[in-house]
Each structure stands twice: as structure tokens, then as C-alpha cells.
Short mmCIF file of the C-alpha atoms (twelve columns), coordinates in Angstrom:
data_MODEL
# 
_entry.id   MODEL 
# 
loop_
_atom_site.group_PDB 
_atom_site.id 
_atom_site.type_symbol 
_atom_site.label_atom_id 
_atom_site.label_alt_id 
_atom_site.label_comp_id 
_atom_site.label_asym_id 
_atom_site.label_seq_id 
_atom_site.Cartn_x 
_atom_site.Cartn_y 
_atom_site.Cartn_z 
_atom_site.pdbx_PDB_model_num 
ATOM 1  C CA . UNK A 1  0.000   0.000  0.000   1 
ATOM 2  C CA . UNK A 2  0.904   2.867  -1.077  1 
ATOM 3  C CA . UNK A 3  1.878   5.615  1.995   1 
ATOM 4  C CA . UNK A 4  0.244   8.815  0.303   1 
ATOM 5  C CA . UNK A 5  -1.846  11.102 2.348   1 
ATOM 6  C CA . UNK A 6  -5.545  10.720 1.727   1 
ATOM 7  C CA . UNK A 7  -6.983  12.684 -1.301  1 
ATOM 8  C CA . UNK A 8  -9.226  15.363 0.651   1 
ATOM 9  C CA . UNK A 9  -5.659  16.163 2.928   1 
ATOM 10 C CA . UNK A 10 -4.141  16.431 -0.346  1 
ATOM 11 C CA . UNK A 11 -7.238  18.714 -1.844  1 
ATOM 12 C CA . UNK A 12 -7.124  20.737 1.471   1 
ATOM 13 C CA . UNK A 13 -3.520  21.248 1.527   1 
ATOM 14 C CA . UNK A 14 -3.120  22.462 -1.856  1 
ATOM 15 C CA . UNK A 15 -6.408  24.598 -1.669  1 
ATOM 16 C CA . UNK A 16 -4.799  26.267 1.228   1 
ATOM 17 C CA . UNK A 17 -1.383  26.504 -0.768  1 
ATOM 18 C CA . UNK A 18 -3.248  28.277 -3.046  1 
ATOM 19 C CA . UNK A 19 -5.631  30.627 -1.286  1 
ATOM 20 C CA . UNK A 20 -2.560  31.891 0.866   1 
ATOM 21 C CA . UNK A 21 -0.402  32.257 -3.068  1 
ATOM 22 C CA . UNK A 22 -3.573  34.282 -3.875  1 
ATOM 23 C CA . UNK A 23 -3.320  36.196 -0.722  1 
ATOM 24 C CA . UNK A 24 -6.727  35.931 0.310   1 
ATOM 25 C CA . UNK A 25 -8.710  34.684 3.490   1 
ATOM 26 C CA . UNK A 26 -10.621 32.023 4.129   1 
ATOM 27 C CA . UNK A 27 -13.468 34.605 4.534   1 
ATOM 28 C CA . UNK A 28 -12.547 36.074 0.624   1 
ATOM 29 C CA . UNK A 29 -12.466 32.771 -1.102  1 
ATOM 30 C CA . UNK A 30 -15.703 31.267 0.971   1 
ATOM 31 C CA . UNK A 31 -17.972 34.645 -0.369  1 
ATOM 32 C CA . UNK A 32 -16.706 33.765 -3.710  1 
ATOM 33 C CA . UNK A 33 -17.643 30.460 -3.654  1 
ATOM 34 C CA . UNK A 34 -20.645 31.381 -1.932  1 
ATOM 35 C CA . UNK A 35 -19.946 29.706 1.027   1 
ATOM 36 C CA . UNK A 36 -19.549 29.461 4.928   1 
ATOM 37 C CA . UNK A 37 -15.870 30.129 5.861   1 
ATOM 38 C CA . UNK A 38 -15.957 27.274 7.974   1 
ATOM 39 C CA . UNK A 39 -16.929 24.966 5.059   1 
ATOM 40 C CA . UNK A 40 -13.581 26.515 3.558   1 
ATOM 41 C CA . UNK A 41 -11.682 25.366 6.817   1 
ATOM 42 C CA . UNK A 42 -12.904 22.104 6.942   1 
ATOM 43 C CA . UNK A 43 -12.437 21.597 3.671   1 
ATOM 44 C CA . UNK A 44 -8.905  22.876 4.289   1 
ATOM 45 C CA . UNK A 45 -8.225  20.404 7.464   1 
ATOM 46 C CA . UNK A 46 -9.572  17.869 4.847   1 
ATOM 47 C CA . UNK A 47 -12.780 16.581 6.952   1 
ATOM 48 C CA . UNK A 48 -14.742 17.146 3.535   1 
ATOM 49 C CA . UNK A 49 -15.872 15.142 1.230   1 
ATOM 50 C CA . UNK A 50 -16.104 17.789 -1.600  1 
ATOM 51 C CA . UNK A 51 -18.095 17.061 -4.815  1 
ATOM 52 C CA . UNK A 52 -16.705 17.472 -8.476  1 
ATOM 53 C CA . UNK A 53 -18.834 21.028 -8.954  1 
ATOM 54 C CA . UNK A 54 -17.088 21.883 -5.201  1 
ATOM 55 C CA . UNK A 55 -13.348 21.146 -6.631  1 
ATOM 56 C CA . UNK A 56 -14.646 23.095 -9.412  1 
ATOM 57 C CA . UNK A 57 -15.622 26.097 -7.951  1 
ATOM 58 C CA . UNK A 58 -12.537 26.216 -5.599  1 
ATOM 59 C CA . UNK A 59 -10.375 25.905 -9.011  1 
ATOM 60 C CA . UNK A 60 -12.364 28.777 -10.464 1 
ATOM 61 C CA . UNK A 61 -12.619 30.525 -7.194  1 
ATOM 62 C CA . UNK A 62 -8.406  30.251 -7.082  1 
ATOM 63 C CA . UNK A 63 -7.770  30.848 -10.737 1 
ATOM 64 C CA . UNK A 64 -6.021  27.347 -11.043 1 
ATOM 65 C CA . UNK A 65 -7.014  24.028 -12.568 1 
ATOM 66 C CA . UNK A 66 -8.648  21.945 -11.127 1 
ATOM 67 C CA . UNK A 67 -6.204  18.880 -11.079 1 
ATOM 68 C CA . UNK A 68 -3.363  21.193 -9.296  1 
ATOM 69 C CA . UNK A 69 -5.520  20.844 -6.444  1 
ATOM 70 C CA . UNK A 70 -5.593  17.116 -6.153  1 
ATOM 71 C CA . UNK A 71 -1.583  16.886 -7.336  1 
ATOM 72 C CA . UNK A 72 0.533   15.099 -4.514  1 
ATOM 73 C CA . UNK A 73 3.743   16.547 -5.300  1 
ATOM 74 C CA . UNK A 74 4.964   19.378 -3.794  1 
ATOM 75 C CA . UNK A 75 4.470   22.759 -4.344  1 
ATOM 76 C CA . UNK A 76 7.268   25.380 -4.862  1 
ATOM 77 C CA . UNK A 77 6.914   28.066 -3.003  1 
# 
């Protein structure tokens, strides 16, 4: 078995790489997306379960694509 971290810590992880490159708060990206802020954080903490239209709208939210936020490798800085 492969010792990976799970896909939503991987999703929350780079959505937090992200938002922070972007230089916005939790707050900013969460009234983007329409959102709670603390769906953002748990979402960040990856104790979501986000949907396809979710990864989606983070991607769009973020200006990225959407696979960069379910890569595994790390992120340069």
C-alpha cells in the first residue's frame, strides 16, 4: 500500500497553498464560492468530502485548474 496522504488532505492542503499564493482569506475565497468560511476550513483540514462542482468552484474561485488541487507533489513556493 501505497503511503500517500488521503486525497481530501491532499485537496485541502493544496487549496490552502493556493488561497494563501492568492493572498486571500478564508473569509474572501468562501464569499466567492458562496460559502460558509468554515466549510472553507474544513475543507482545508480535509474533513470534507467535496463534490466534483465543489473542486470546481474552488479551481475557479483560485484561478487554477482543477487537477493542481488534487496533485501530490509538492508545491514550490
Amino acid at each position: 500500500m501505497c503511503s500517500r496522504m488521503d486525497i481530501r488532505e491532499t485537496f485541502g492542503s493544496n487549496l490552502r497553498h493556493y488561497r494563501l499564493k492568492a493572498g486571500i482569506s478564508q473569509d474572501a475565497l468562501a464569499a466567492k464560492m458562496g460559502v460558509d468560511r468554515a466549510h472553507v476550513s474544513a475543507m482545508e483540514r480535509g474533513q470534507q468530502n467535496v463534490t466534483i462542482v465543489t473542486l470546481w468552484h474552488v479551481a475557479m474561485a483560485l484561478d487554477v485548474k482543477p487537477a493542481a488541487l488534487l496533485d501530490d507533489r509538492p508545491k514550490d513556493n
